[in-house]
N, C-alpha and C positions, 0 to 999 in steps of 0.2 A: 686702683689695684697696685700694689706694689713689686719690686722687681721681682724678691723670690714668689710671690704669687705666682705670677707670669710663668716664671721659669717652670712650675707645678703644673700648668696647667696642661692637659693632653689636647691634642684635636678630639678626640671623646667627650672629656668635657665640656671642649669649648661647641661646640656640636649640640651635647648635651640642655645646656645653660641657655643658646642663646635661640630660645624659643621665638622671637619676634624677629629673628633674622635670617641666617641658613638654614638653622634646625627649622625654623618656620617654613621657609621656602621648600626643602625637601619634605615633611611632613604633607604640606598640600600635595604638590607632587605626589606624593605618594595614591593621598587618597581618593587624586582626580583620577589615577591609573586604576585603584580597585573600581571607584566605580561608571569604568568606561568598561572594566573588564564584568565586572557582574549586572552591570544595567542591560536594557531592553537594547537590542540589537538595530544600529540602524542604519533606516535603507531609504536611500535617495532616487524613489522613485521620478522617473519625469511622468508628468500626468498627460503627454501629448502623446506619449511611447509607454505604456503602464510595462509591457513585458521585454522591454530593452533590458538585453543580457546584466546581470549584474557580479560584481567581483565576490564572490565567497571569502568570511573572514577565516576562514582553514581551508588547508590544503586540500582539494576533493580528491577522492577518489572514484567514484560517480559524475559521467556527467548526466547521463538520464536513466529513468527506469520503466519497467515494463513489468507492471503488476498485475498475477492472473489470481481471482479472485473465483471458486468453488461456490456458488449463491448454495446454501441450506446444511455445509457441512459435511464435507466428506469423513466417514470411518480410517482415522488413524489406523485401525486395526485391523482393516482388512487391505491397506495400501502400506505401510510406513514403519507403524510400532509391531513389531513381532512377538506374540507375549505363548510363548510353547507351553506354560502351565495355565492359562487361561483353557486354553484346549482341554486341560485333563479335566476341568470343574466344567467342561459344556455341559449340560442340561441338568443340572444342581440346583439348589439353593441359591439364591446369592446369601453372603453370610452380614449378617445382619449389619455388621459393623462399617459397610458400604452403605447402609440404609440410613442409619440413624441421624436426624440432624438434616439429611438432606433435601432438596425440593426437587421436584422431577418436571418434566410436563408434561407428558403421561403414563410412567410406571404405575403403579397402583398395587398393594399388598410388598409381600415377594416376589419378586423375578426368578428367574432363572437363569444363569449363566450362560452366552452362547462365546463359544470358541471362534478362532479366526475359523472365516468363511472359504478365504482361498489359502493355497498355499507359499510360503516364502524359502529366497535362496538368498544368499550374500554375492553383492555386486563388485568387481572391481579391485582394484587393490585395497580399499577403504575398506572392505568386506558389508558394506552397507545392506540390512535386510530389505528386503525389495517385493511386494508382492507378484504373484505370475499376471495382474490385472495389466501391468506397465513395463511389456516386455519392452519396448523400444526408451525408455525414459531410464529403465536401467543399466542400459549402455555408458549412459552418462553419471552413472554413480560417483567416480570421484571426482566431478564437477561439484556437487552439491553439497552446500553445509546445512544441515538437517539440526531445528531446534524443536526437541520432543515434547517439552516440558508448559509448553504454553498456557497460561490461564488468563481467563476474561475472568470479570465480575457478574455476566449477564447470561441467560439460558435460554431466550426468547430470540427468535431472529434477527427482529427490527433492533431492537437499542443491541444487541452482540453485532452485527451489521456495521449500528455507528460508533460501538466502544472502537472497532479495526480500525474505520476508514477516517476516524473522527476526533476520537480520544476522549467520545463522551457519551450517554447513551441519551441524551436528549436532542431534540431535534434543534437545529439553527448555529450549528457550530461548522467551521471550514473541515474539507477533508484535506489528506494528505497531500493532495496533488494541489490542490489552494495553497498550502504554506509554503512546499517547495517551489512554485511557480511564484510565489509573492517574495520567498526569499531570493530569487535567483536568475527569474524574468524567462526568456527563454533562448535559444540558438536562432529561429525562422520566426522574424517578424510578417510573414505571409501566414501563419499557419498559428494556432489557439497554441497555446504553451501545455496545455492540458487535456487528452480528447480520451476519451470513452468508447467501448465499443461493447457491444450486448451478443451473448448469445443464448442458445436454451427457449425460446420461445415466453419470455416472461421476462419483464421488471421486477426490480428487487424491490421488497415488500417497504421498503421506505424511499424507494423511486428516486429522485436527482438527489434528495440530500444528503445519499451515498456521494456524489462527489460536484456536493453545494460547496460556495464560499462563504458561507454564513456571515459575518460582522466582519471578512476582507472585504475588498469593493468585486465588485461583480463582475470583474473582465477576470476574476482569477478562477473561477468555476470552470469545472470540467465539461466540455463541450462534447455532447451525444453524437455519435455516428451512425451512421449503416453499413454495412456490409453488403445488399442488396440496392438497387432504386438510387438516386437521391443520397449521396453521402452525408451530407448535412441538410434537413429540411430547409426550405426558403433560402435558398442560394440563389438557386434558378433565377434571370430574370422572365417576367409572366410573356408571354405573348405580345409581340408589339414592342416590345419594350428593350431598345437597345443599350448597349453598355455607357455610349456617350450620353443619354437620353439619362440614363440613372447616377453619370457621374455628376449630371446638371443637379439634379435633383438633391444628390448627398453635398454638396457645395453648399445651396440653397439652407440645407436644411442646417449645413454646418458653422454656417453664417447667426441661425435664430439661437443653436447652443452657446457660440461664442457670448451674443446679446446676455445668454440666459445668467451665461458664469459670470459676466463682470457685473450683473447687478446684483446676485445670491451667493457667489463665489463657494458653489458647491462641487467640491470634486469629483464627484459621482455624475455632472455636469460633463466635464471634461473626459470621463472615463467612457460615459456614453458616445462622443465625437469618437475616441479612439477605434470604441469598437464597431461603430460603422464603418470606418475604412478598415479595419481588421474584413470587414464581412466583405466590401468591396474588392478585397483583394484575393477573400477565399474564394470567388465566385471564380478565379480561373487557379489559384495553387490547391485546391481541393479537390475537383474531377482528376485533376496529371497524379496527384498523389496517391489516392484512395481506389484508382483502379488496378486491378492486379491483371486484366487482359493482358499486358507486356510482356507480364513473366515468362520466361521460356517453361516449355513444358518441364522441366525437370524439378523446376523447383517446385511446381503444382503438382506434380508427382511427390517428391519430398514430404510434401505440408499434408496431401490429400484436398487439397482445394477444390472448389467448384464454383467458379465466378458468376457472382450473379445471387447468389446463395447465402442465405444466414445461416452463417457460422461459425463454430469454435477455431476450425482451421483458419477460414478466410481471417479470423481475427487476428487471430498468431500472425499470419504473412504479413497483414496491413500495421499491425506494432512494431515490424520489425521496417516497413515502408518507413514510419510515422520516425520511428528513431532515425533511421535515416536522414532523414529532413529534418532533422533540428528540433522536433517535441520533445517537450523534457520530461513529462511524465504521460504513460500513457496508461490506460486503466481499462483492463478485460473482467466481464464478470460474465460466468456460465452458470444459468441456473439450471438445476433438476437435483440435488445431489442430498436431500432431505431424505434420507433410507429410515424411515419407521417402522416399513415394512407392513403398512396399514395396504398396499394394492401393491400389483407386479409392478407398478412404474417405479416404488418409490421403496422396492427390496433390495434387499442386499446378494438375493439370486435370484436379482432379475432385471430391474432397471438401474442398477448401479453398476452392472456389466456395459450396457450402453457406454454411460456415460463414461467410462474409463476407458475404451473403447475409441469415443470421440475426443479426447485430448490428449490419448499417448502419443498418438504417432505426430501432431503438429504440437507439442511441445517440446517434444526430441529435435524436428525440427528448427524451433526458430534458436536452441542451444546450439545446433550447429549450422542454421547459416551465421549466425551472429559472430559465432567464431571464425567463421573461415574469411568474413568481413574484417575479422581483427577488429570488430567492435563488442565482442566480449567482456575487451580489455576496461572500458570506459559505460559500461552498459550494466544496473542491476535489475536481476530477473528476481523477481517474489513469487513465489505459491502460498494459498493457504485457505483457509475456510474462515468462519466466526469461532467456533466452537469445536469441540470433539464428539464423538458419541462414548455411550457408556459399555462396560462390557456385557452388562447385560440385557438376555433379550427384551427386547417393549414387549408389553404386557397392557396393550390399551385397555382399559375397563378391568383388570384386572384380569384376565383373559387370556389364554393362549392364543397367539392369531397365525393364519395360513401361510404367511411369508416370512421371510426373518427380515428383522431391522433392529436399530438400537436406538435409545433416546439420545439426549441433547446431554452432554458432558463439558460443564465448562472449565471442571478440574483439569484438564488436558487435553492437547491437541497438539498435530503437527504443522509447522511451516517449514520450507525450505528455501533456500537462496542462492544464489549464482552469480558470479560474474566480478565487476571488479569490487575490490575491498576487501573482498570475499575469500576465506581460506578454504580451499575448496577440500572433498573427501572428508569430510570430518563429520562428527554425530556431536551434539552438544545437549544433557540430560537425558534422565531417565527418571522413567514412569514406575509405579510399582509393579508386582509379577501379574497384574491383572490390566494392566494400564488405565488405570482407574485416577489417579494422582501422579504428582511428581512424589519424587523420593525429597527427604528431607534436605532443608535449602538447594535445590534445582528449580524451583517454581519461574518462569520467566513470564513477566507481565506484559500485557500488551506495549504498558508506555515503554517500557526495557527494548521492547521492538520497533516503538517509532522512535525513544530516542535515536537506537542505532542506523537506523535510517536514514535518519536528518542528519547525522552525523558523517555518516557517509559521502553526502552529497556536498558536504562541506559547510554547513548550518547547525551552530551551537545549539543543543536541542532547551538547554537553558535561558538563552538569551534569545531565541526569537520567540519575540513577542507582541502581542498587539492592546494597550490600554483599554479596557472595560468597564464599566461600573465597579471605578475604584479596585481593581487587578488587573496586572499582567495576566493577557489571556497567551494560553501555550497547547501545542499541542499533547503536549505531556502531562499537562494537567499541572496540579499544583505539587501533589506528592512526590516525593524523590523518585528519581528514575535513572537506570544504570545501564550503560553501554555491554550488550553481550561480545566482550572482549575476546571469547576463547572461539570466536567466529570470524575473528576480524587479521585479514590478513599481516 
């Protein structure tokens, strides 16, 4: 190259030009950063600790949540979405244009329009509508950011069930509390990173695989409780049989896994050791934890508790015990809340009073012990159901029937959320005048809701992920999914 060459030449060019050198060197560089930054997410599990705390690659705002889950769907409409012209068309037509195209699971012919059941007032300074069902939860109105507009793909209980807690409606897929516990380990290595508590007299119609690990390893599944008896089954040791006596025993036995892994070197091997000393250690941090006898009477006043007892309450107090101590997701599901209005249990004037009834006053509650805890700050709270119902009334067999109830809606539905992240007092979408749909682009998808989720808690909802026959398996599914920003504090 010659002198005035030289002289011509910019660092641009020379940049440019010399492909097999800097420019080389930086171009790699580059594209190891894209794809460290768009690859599968990863996590350095120890297989001797599977839930040893883990560093989130964003900033959290979440460090655990406390998910209460509605088994069968509560009426947006008679708790949340306030639709005043729905009122006018009660016992109308529905107008065809609601009909056509669509699948039911027991409408039949035309229905008939039925109006809100109870009545509503604006809460707070958010002016939030609030039905008269949740007089103590409307206290907390601008606590809450309310997302109206919610749609599933699914109308049947079971796979709408696992589109929420799953992000798929077939069976064998991890829930929520799987990824964030496989993403993020937990705070209490004595205590499941993950624990469940039931109330309502009934399992959910697709039973643990509401909160299975599916194809994570199996120490990340949600761990069943009571609330009565026995917090954890087979904790207890049997009769005879002392602590030292079982720690012989889990030694013994932790000796033949050892054997097992160095000749199979199956990690699932190893994951098994783990959780026998996980269970070893719950047999005494599980009874101190899970009892609420201690509480002073005001807070069992507070909640409405009654120790000893299956319950919606007792659940609320013992989620707010379990955060406490370091679980990082904990997962309440109440069932009764299927209003078809086919018998009085399961009406909208009738057994759907109950049940509103038994979760106002202990989820007013655990909003404000949580606060006065100053774990608010660091805690999210979810409500929500599978689905919505419809505005109109069921019509089983095509038939007028005795009770009011409404079918299954998966055009819309409400959730709401609390706590940190969270911009609190706000309403996010709207339904049309009959809450029948979102209004044109409001629609918010489920995966829109677990992205924001995992997002929360400090888990790229695109990068975590787990290899599958040939995919990146994700909670979000495959399809694009978008952070509800105008929620987010």
């Amino acid at each position: 190259m010659s002198s005035l060459d030289l002289q011509n030449t910019t660092r641009r060019h020379f940049l440019r030009d010399c492909t097999t050198g800097l420019g080389g060197m930086w171009l790699a560089n580059q594209l190891t950063r894209d794809a460290a930054a768009s690859g599968p997410m990863v996590i350095n599990h120890d297989s001797s600790a599977p839930l040893a705390p883990q560093l989130p690659p964003m900033n959290p705002k979440v460090k655990r949540v406390i998910y209460l889950h509605m088994i069968g769907a509560p009426s947006q409409l008679e708790l949340f979405d306030y639709k005043p012209v729905l009122q006018k068309y009660d016992g109308k037509d529905c107008p065809q244009s609601y009909l056509e195209g669509q699948r039911f699971a027991f409408i039949q012919g035309t229905p008939q329009m039925l109006g809100p059941v109870y009545p509503f007032k604006q809460h707070g300074d958010s002016g939030a509508w609030i039905s008269d069902r949740l007089p103590e939860l409307s206290k907390h109105a601008d606590k809450l950011a309310f997302v109206k507009t919610m749609k599933t793909d699914q109308f049947n209980h079971g796979p709408a069930q696992l589109m929420v807690h799953t992000g798929n409606a077939r069976l064998g897929h991890p829930s929520i509390g799987s990824w964030v516990t496989w993403g993020l380990g937990s705070e209490n290595q004595n205590l499941p990173g993950f624990m469940v508590l039931l109330s309502g007299g009934r399992v959910p119609r697709v039973g643990k695989s509401l909160w299975g690990s599916g194809f994570l390893p199996s120490v990340y599944q949600g761990v069943q409780c009571r609330s009565f008896g026995d917090p954890v089954l087979n904790t207890r040791n049997p009769a005879g049989i002392s602590a030292k006596s079982r720690r012989r025993t889990l030694d013994a036995l932790q000796e033949l896994n050892h054997e097992t892994f160095a000749e199979l070197a199956d990690n699932e091997t190893v994951t098994r050791i783990a959780q026998y000393e996980m269970a070893f250690r719950m047999q005494t941090s599980v009874p101190e934890v899970m009892s609420i006898d201690d509480e002073p009477e005001s807070v069992h006043e507070m909640y409405g508790t009654k120790p000893g007892k299956e319950s919606f309450a007792n659940n609320c107090l013992l989620a707010r015990r379990l955060a406490e101590n370091g679980v990082r997701f904990i997962q309440l599901y109440d069932w009764g809340w299927d209003t078809h209005g086919s018998n009085n249990s399961e009406a909208l004037n009738g057994g759907f009073n109950n049940k509103c009834q038994s979760i106002d006053k202990p989820i007013s509650a655990l909003l404000t012990d949580l606060e006065q805890r100053g774990m608010l700050d660091d805690t999210l709270v979810v409500w929500g159901g599978e689905f919505g119902r419809t505005p109109m009334q069921e019509n089983r067999n095509g038939a007028k029937m005795a009770f009011l109830g409404r079918d299954h809606n998966p055009n819309a539905f409400t959730m709401w959320m609390a706590g940190a992240g969270i911009k609190p007092g706000i309403t996010h979408g709207e339904t049309d005048e009959m809450g029948y749909r979102a209004l044109p682009g409001q629609e918010v998808h489920l995966r829109d809701f677990h992205a924001t989720l995992l997002h929360l808690v400090g888990l790229d909802p695109e990068r975590l992920s787990i290899p599958r026959q040939g995919l990146n398996e994700k909670l979000i599914g495959v399809k694009h999914a978008k952070l509800i920003k105008e929620i987010l504090a």
